[in-house]
C-alpha positions in Angstrom: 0.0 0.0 0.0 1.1 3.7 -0.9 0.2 6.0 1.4 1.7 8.9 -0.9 -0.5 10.3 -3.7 0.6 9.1 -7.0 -0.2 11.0 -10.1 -1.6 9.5 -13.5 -1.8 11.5 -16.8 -5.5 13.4 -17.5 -6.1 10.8 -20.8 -5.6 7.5 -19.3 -7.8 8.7 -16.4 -10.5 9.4 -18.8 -10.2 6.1 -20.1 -10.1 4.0 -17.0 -12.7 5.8 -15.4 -15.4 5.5 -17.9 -14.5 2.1 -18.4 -14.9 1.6 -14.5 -18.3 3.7 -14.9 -19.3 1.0 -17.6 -18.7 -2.0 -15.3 -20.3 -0.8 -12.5 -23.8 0.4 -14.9 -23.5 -3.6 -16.1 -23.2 -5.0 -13.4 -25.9 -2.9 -11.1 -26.9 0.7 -11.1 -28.2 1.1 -7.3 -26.9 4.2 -5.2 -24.8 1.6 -3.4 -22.9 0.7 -6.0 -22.1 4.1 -7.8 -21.4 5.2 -4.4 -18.6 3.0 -3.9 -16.9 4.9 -7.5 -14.9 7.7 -7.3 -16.2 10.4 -9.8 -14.0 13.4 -8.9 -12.0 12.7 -12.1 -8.9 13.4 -10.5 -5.4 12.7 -11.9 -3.8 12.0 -8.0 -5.4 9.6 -5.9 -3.2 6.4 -3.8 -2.3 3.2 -5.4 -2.8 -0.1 -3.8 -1.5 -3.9 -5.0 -4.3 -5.9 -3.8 -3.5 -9.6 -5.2 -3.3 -9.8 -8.4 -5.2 -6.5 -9.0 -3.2 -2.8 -9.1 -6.1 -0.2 -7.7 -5.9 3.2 -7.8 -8.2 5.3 -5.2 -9.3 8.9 -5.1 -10.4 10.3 -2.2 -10.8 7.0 -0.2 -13.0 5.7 -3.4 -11.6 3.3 -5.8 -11.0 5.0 -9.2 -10.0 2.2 -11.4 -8.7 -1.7 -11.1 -5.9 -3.0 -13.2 -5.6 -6.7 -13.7 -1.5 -7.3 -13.7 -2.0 -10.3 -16.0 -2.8 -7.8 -18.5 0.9 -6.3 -17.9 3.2 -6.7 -20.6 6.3 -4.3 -19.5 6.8 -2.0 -16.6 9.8 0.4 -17.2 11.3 3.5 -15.3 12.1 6.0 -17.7 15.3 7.8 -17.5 17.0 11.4 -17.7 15.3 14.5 -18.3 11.8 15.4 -16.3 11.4 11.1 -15.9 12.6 10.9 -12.5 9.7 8.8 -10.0 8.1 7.9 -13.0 6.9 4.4 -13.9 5.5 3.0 -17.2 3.1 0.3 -17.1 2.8 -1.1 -21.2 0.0 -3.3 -21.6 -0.9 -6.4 -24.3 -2.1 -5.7 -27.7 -4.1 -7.4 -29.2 -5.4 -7.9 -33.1 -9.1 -9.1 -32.7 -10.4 -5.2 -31.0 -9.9 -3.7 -34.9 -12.6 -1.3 -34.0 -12.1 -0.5 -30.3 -9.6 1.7 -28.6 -7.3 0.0 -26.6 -5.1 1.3 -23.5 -1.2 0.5 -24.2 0.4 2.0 -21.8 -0.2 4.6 -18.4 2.8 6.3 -17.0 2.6 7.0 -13.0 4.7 9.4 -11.2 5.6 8.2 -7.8 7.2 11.3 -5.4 9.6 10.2 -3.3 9.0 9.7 0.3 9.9 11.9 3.3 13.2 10.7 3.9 14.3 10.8 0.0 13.8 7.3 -0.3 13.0 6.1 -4.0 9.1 4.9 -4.3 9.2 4.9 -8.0 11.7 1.7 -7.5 9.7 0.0 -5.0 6.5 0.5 -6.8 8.8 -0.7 -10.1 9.7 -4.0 -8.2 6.5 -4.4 -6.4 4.6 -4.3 -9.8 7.7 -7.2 -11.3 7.1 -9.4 -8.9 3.0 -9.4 -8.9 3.0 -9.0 -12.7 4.3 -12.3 -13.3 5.7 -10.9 -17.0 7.5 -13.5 -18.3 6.6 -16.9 -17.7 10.6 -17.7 -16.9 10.9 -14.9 -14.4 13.7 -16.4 -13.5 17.0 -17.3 -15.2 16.5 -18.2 -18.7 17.1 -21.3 -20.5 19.9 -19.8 -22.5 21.7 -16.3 -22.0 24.1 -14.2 -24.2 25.4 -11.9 -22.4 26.2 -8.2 -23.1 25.0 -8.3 -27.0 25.6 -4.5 -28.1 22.4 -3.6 -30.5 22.5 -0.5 -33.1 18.4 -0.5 -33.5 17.6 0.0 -30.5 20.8 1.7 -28.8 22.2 0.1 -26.3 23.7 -3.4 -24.5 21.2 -6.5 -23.9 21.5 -9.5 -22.6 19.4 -11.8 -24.1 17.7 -14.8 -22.8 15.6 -17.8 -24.2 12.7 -18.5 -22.2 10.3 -21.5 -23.0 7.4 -18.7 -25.2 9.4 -15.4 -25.6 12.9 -14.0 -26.0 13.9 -11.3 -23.5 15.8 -8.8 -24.0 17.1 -7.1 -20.4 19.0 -3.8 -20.5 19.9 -1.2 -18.3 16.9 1.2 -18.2 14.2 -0.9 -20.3 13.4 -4.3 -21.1 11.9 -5.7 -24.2 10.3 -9.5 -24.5 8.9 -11.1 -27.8 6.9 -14.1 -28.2 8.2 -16.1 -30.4 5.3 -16.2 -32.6 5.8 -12.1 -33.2 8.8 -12.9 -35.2 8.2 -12.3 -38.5 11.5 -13.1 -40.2 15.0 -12.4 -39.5 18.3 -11.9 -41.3 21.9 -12.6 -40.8 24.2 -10.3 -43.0 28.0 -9.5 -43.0 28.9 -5.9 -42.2 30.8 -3.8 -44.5 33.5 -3.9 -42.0 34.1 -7.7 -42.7 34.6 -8.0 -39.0 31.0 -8.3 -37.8 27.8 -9.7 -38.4 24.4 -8.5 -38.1 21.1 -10.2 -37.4 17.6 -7.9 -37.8 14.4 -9.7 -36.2 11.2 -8.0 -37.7 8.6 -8.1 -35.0 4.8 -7.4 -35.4 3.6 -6.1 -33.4 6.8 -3.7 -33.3 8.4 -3.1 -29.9 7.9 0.0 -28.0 9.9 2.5 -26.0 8.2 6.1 -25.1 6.3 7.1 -28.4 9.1 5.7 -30.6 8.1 1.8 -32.6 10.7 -0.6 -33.5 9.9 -2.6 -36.3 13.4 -3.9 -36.4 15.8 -5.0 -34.2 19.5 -5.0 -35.2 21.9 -6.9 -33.2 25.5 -6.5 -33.9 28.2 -9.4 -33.4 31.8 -9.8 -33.3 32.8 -12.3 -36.4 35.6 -13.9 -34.1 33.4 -14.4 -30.2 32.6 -17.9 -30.1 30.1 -19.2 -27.8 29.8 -22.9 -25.8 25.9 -23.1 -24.6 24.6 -26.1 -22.4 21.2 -27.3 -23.4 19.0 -28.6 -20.9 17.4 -31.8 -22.4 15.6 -32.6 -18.8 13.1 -29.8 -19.0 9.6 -30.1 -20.0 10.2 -27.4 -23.2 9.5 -29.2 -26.6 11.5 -26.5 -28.2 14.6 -27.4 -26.0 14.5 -31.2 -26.4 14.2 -30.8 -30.1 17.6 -28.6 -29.7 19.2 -31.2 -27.6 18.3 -33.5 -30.2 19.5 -31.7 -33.1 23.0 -30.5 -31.2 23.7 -32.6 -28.9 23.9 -31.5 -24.9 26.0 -28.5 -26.2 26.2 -26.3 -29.1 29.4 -24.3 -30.0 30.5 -22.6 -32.5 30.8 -18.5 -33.6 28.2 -17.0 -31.3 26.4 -15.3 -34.5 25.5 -18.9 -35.9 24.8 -20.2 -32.2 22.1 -17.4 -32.3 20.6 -17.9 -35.2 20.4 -21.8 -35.1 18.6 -21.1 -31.8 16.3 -18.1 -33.1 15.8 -20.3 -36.2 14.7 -23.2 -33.9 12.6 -21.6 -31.4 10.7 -19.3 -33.8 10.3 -21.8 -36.7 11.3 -19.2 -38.9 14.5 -19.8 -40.9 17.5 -17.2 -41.7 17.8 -15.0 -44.8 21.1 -14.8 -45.9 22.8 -12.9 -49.1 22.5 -15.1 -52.1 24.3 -14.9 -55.6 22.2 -12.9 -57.4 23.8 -9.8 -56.6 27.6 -8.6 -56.1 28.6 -5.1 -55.5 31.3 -3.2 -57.6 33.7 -4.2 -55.0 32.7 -7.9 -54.7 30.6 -7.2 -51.4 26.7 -8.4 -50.9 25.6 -4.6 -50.0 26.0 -1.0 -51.3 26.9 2.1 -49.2 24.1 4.5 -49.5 22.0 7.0 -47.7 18.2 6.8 -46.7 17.3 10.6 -45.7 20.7 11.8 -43.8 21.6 8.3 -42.0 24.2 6.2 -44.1 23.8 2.5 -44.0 23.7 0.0 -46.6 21.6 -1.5 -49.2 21.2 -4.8 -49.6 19.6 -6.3 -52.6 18.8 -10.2 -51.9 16.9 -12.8 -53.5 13.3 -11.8 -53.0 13.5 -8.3 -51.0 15.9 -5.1 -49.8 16.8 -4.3 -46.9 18.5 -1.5 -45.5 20.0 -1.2 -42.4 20.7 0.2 -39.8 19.2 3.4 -39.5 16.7 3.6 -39.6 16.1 -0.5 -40.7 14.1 -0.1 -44.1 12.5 -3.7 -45.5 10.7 -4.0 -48.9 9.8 -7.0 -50.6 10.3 -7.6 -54.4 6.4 -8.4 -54.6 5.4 -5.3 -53.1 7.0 -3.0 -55.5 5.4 -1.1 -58.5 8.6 -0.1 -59.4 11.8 1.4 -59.7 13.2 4.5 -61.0 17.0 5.6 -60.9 17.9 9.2 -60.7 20.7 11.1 -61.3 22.4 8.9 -63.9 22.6 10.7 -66.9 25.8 13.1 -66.9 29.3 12.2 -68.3 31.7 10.5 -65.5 33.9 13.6 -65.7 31.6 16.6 -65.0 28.6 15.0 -63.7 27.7 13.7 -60.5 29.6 10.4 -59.3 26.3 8.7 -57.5 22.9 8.2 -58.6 19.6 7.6 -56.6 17.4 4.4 -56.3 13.5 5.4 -56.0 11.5 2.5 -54.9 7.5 3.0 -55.2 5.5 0.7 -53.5 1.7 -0.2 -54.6 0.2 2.1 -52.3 2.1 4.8 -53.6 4.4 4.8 -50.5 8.4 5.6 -51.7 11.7 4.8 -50.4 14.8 6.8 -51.5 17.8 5.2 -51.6 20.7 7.8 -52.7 24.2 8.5 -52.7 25.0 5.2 -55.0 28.7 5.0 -56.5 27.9 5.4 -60.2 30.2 2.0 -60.7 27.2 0.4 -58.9 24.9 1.0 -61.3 24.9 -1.9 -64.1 25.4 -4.3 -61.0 22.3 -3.0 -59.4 20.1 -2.7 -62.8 21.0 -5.9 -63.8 19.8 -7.4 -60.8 16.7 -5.8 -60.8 16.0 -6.3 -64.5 16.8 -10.2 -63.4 14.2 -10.0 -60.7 11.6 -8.5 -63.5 11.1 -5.7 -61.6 9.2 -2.7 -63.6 12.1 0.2 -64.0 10.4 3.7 -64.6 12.0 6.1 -67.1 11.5 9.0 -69.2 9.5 6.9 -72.0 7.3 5.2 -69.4 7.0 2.3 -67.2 8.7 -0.7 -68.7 7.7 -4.3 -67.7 10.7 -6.5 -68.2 8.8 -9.1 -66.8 6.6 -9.6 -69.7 9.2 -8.2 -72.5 11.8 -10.6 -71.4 9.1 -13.4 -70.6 7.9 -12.8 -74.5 11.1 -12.1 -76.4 12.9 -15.7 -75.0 10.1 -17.4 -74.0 7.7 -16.8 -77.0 7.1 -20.3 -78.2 5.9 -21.0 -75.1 4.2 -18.0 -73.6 2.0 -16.9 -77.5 -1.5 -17.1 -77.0 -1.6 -18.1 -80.3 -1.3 -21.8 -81.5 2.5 -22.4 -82.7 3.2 -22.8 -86.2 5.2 -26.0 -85.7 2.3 -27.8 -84.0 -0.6 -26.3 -85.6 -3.1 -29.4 -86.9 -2.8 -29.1 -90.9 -5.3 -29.3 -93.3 -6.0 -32.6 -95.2 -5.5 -30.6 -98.2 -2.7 -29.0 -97.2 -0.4 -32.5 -96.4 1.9 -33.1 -98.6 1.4 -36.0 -101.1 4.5 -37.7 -100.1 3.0 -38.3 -96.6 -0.3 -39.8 -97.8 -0.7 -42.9 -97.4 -1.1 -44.7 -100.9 -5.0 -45.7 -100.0 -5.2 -42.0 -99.9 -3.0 -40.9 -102.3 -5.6 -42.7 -105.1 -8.6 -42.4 -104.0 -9.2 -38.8 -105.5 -7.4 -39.9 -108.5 -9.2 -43.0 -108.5 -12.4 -43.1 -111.2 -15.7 -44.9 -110.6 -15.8 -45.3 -114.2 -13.9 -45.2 -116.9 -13.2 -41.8 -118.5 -12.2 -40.5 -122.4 -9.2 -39.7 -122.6 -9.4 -36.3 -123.7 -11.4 -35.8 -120.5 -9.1 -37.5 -118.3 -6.1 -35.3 -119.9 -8.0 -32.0 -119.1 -9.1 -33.3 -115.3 -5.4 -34.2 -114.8 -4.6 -30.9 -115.8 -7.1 -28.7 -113.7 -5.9 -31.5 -110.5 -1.9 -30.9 -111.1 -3.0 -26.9 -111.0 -4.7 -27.2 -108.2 -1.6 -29.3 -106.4 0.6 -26.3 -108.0 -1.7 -23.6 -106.7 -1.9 -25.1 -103.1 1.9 -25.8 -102.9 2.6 -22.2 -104.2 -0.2 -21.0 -101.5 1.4 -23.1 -98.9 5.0 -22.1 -99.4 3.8 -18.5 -99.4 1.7 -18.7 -95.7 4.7 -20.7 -94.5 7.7 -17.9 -95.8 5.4 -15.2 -94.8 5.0 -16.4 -91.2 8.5 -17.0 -90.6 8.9 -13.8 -91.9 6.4 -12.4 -89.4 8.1 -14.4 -86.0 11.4 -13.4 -87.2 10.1 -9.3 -87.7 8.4 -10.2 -84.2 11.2 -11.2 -82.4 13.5 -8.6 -84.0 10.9 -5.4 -82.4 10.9 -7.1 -78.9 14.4 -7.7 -78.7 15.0 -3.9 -80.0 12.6 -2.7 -77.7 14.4 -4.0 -74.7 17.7 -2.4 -76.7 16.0 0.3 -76.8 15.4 0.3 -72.4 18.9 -0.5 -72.0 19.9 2.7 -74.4 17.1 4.9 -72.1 18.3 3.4 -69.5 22.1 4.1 -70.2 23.2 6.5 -72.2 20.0 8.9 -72.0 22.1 11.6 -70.6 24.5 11.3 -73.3 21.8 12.5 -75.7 20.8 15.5 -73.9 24.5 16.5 -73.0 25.4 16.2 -76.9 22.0 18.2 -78.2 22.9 20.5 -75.1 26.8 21.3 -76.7 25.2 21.2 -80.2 22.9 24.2 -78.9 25.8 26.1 -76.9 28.1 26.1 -80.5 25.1 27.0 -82.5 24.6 29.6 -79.8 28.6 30.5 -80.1 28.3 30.4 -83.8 25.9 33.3 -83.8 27.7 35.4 -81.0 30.5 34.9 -83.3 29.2 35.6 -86.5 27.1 39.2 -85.2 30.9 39.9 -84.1 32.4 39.4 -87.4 30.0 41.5 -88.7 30.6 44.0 -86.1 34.0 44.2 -86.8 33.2 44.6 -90.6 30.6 47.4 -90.0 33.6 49.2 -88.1 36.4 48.7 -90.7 34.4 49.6 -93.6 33.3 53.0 -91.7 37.5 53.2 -91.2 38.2 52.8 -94.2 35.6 55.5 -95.4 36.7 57.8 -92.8 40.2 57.5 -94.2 39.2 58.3 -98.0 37.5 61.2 -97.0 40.8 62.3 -94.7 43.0 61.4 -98.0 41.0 63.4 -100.3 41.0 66.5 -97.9 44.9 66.5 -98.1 45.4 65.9 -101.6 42.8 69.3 -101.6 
């Protein structure tokens, strides 16, 4: 009990209490029981851990109740105007789409008469009755002191049986395993680290900031020795100590991950082949607002990292446009931007790009058949490259090697000798000059058909091959947009700037000409008046 008056902020009062006025209306609206409800709406009042129940009381009438089971996270904020303040962050959950929910209420505790720190003891008090983890304890495994770029700071981070906890110096952060969304392991730039990013949904809070991402940093050279507990009652942890053995060693970063990996079902995204920087790396060096990280393009998504963490899938995209790439490599810029739109018109800019980066980069993108936006329009290379290579396969239409023929047009040679005759075959007996001029009218119809035949067939080849020949220029054609566009406009701009010179030049000449013929008149004149 807190004998002190503890202050709550104006909103979440508004909140609780009508909440409280709505139980106590459902469950009975006598004078007794409103009674009983303090209505004052005041933001100070004395709090009170009865069981398994936090209650706040205003003027010796309870206020609100708040069940502790609901707690996910109680933090004491640090630094600034913080001090004797306590955060209580409750659970979220998906199914209230259309109701408000209460996340979190911030108390501040004043200390007592003697100085002594309440905020702490109310801070521990709530730990201990919260029950927030379900291993409240030590966890099953621990790695100690992992530093973390998103967010700042040293963790150490522990496997419990349902969620991973991650315990620092001011705040704490646990996720269920089954809020893992995916995670990566990449090398840093440095080539003496590794990073792994766990997406989480719902993303982690701290104060009003969301983390989406976390990004944990480690040392390429730490190596770890873990014991695995096979005598527990955790499924996940027998299924480790069957897969490793009673101990798992190796460099910490692949100890994590096979663990992460095991306990979330969810398994790593590594760098494939499909892309390689200018400098033989997996990632670029580029800038996303004024934070430098870097890019990396993988099989099926990008991610940036590390601040702040930027994820986009391949399927998500509507496409791609890069700027800044026209200009010749001595005078114009040396990087070039990457605009990614997404379908709901969202965009991420991804600039500062070393120019060298730039076939790399479009080629892998152009391989992924990812739409690339330029100054002629959207181009789907998707379908362009699907039709141009694939065409036999892809054509609507019926292909010419396999379409059924007409009896009429087969060849006599393939007709079978029963068939062959039995047009030229006679019921009866004709005259010959009859028969000669019915022989002649069937070997011009043969001729006719042949010479019709050979025709269709020479004129659709001729077709496919024109076909093919437009496709494959028009994707030419991309790669030249896409290329050396800004060569164009630099040579039509220096063709403009000597015609422009040309005519400076010329108005001068004729300047010059205007003034030496008026010389030379001026001199005539000045001859003749001497000679007078």
């Amino acid at each position: 009990h807190f004998s002190h008056f503890i202050n709550i902020t104006t909103t979440s009062t508004i909140i609780l209490l009508s909440q409280a006025m709505a139980e106590v209306k459902t469950s009975s609206s006598s004078e007794k029981d409103l009674s009983s409800v303090s209505t004052k709406g005041w933001h100070f009042g004395v709090g009170e851990i009865q069981g398994s129940n936090f209650t706040f009381s205003v003027d010796s009438k309870k206020a609100f109740d708040i069940p502790l089971t609901e707690v996910a996270g109680c933090q004491l904020p640090q630094g600034g105007t913080s001090k004797g303040d306590v955060l209580l962050e409750f659970h979220e959950y998906d199914t209230t789409t259309n109701e408000d929910q209460l996340v979190e209420i911030k108390f501040h505790v004043p200390p007592s008469e003697n100085e002594k720190s309440m905020a702490t003891l109310f801070h521990s008090k709530i730990i201990s009755k919260a029950d927030i983890d379900a291993g409240s304890g030590k966890g099953i495994l621990t790695f100690k002191e992992v530093p973390l770029l998103t967010p700042k700071g040293r963790y150490d981070i522990e496997f419990f049986g349902g969620i991973l906890k991650l315990k620092g110096k001011t705040h704490d952060f646990k996720i269920q395993y089954a809020h893992i969304a995916r995670f990566f392991i990449l090398p840093k730039a440095d080539m003496k680290n590794m990073l792994i990013v766990i997406t989480v949904d719902p993303p982690l809070k701290r104060g009003q900031t969301r983390y989406p991402h976390l990004v944990l940093q480690f040392d390429k050279e730490d190596k770890s020795v873990l014991s695995i507990d096979s005598d527990g009652s955790n499924e996940k942890m027998k299924e480790l100590s069957k897969k490793f053995g009673k101990t798992i060693e190796g460099d910490s970063y692949e100890v994590f991950g096979k663990i992460l990996s095991m306990m979330s079902s969810k398994k790593a995204i590594v760098p494939g082949n499909s892309f390689t920087s200018d400098g033989g790396f997996s990632a670029m060096k580029c800038s996303v607002k004024a934070n430098e990280g870097y890019l990396y393009p993988l099989d099926k998504s990008f991610i940036f990292v590390h601040k702040p963490p930027v994820y986009v899938r391949y399927d998500d995209i509507n496409n791609v446009e890069f700027s800044r790439v026209s200009g010749s490599s001595s005078g114009g810029s040396k990087t070039f931007d990457l605009i990614v739109t997404l379908g709901g018109g969202t965009q991420h800019t991804f600039s500062g790009l070393q120019k060298q980066e730039y076939t790399h980069l479009s080629n892998h993108i152009i391989s992924k058949k990812i739409k690339i936006k330029t100054s002629a329009g959207v181009v789907d290379f998707k379908q362009a490259v699907a039709q141009t290579y694939d065409e036999d396969d892809d054509d609507s239409e019926e292909d010419d090697d396999f379409v059924g023929a007409d009896e009429e047009d087969i060849p006599e040679d393939f007709l079978s000798e029963d068939e062959s005759d039995a047009d030229e075959k006679p019921k009866e007996e004709e005259p010959p000059q009859k028969r000669s001029k019915s022989e002649k009218k069937e070997k011009k119809e043969k001729r006719e058909k042949k010479e019709k035949r050979e025709k269709k067939e020479k004129k659709d080849k001729k077709d496919k091959k024109s076909k093919k020949s437009k496709k494959r220029k028009a994707i030419e054609d991309v790669f030249y947009e896409l290329e050396i566009n800004g060569v164009e406009r630099e040579k039509k701009k220096k063709k403009k700037k000597k015609k422009e010179n040309g005519k400076a030049s010329w108005r001068e000449t004729e300047k010059n000409s205007v003034s030496a013929a008026q010389d030379k008149k001026t001199k005539e004149e000045v001859d003749e008046i001497i000679e007078q």
